[in-house]
C-alpha positions in Angstrom: 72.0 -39.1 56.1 69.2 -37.1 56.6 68.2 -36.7 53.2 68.3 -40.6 53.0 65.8 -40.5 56.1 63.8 -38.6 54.1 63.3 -40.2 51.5 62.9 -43.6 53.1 60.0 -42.0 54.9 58.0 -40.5 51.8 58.6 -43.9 50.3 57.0 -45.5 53.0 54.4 -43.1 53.1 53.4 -43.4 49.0 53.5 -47.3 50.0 51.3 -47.1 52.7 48.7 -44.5 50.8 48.8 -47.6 47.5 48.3 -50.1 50.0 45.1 -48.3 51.5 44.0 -48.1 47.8 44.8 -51.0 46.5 42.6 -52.3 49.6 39.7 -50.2 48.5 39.7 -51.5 45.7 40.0 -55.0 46.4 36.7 -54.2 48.9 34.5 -52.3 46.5 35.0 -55.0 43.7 34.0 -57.9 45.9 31.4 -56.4 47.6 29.6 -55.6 44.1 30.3 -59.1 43.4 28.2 -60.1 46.8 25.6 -57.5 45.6 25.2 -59.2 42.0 25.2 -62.9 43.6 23.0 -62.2 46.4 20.2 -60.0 44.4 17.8 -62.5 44.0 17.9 -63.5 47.5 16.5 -63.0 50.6 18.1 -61.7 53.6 18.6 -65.0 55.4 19.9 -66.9 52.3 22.7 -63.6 51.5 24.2 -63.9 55.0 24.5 -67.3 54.5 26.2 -66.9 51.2 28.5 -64.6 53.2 29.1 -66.9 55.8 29.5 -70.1 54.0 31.3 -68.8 50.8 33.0 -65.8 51.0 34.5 -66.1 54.2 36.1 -69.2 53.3 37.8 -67.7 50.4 39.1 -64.4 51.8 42.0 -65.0 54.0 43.0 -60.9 54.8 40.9 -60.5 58.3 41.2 -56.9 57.9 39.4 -56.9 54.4 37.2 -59.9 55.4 35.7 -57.8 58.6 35.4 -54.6 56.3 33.5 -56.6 53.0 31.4 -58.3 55.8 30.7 -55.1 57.7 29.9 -52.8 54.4 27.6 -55.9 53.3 25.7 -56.2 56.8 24.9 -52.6 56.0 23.5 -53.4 52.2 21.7 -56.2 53.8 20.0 -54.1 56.2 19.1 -51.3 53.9 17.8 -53.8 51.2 15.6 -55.0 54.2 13.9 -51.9 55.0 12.9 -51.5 51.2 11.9 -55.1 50.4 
């Protein structure tokens, strides 16, 4: 039985380190999506593409709140050099 207990666990664990990837990965590609769409423009206009498209199309909160979060950042750097 314990051997079954075992293995259940690193299962779970290997699952839970994909998932934590597999969210990465999903962040990091829509985030340089937001980048390339929001380029040409200006701070004001990029949050509102955030706001008004994104959001609306992203229906994981935890991933939403993290894209939206890392973007802010970009936003905010972008503005200090612009």
């Amino acid at each position: 039985m314990d051997k079954s207990i075992n293995k259940l666990v690193r299962n779970y664990q290997l699952e839970k380190a994909n998932l934590a990837n597999t969210k990465q990965k999903i962040i990091s590609a829509v985030l340089e999506g937001l980048v390339n769409q929001t380029e040409a423009m200006t701070v004001k206009e990029a949050r509102e593409y955030i706001n008004e498209t994104f959001n609306q199309y992203c229906g994981i909160e935890e991933i939403r709140a993290d894209v939206t979060k890392n973007f802010e950042e970009y936003i905010s750097h972008r503005k200090l050099f612009s």
